[in-house]
N, C-alpha and C positions, 0 to 999 in steps of 0.2 A: 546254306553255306556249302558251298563249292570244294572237296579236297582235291589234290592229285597228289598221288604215291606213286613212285618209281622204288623199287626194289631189287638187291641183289643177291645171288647166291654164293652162298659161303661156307663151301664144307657142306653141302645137300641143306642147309639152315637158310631159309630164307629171312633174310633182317634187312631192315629200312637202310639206305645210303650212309653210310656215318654211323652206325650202332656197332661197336666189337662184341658187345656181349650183355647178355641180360640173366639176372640174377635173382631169385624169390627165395624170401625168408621161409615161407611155409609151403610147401609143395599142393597140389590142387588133388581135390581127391579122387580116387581112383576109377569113377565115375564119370568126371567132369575134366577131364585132365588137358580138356583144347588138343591142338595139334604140336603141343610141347610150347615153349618160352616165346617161339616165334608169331605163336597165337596171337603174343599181344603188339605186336607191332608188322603186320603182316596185311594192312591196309583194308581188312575183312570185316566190317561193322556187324557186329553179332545179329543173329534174325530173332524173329519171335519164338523161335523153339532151340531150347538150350541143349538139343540131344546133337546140333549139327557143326560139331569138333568148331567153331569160332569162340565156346567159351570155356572158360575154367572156373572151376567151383571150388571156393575152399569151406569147409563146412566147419562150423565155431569159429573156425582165425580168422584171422585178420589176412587182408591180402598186400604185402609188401615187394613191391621190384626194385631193383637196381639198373637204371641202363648206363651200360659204361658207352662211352663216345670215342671215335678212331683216335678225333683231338678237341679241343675248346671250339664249343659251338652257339650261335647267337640264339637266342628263346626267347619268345614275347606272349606264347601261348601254350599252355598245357590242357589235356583233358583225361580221362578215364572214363569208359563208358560199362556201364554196369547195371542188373538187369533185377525186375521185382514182379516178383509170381508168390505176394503171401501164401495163397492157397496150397503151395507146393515147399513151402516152408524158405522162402528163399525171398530175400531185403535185401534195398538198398543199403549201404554204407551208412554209420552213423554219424561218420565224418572222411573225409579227403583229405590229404595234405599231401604238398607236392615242395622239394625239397630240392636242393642245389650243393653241388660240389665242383673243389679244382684236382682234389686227391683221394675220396674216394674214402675219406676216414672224417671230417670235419663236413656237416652237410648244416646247413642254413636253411629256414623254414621260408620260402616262396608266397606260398600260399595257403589256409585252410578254411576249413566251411565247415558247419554245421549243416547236413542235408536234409531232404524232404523224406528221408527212410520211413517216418511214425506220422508223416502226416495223413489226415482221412482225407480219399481220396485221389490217392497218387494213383494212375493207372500201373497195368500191368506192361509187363515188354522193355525195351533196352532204354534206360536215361542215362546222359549223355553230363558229365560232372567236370565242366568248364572254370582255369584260371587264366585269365588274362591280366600282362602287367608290363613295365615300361622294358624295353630290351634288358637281356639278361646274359652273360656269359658262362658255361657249364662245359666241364668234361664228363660230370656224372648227374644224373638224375634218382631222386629215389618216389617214389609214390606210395603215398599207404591209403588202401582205404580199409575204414575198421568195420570187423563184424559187429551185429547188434548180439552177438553171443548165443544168445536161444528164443526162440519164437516166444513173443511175450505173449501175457495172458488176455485171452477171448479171441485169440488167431489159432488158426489150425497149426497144432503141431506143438500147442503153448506148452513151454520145459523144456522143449525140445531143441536139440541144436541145431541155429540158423545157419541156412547158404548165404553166399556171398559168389555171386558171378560175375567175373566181371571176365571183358574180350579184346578190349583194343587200348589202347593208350595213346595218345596223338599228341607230338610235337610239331611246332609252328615257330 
């Protein structure tokens, strides 16, 4: 699957055509911090090595954004891409959910999933956490995806608190 991204500069922030502003309930950790909010919509599909600023890390939270829209814009596809290296204590999302607003205060639930985070098997490197659904209208977007809180037991790192990396967000 084919994307194209055109983007623009705003105030040295590069952000997608149509985004005023992007908003995270938990800030990413000091570590992992991307190249700031623009990280995630900045057309940069994260690589296999999480040290090269395409991702943010939030380590025990949850990872929550907000994209505010210039104005009402049509949506038929959302995604989040997010990244699973047990060995370095760092999961997939235990869930997705992708959410809709006209104000920015009342959001409606899109989409959500139960993902592949605990299943045996899931390779290592960036997966790619797809909603598609019938046209939609939004001035705001909100995305959550949830940590699995701490590395569960007979993984490396088990007690301990899980990452959560996630790099791009993709509107369609």
């Amino acid at each position: 699957m084919n994307k194209v991204f055109l983007f623009l500069c705003f105030s040295g922030v590069m952000l997608a055509p149509g985004i005023k502003s992007i908003k995270l309930k938990n800030q990413p950790g000091k570590d992992y911090p991307g190249n700031g909010v623009q990280t995630l919509v900045d057309g940069k599909m994260g690589s296999a090595d999480i040290r090269d600023k395409t991702w943010m890390g939030f380590e025990g939270n949850d990872f929550e954004a907000i994209v505010k829209f210039s104005s009402s814009r049509k949506i038929t596809q959302l995604a989040v891409d997010c990244f699973s290296k047990p060995s370095e204590h760092i999961f997939l999302p235990s869930k997705v959910e992708f959410y809709r607003s006209d104000d920015g205060m009342k959001f409606t639930l899109i989409s959500q999933g139960a993902e592949k985070s605990m299943m045996p098997g899931v390779p290592d490197g960036p997966h790619l956490f797809t909603a598609g659904f019938p046209e939609i209208s939004a001035r705001y977007l909100r995305v959550i995806a949830y940590n699995i809180g701490v590395c569960p037991p007979g993984r490396p790192g088990q007690g301990e608190k899980a990452w959560l990396m996630v790099d791009e967000i993709l509107i369609k």
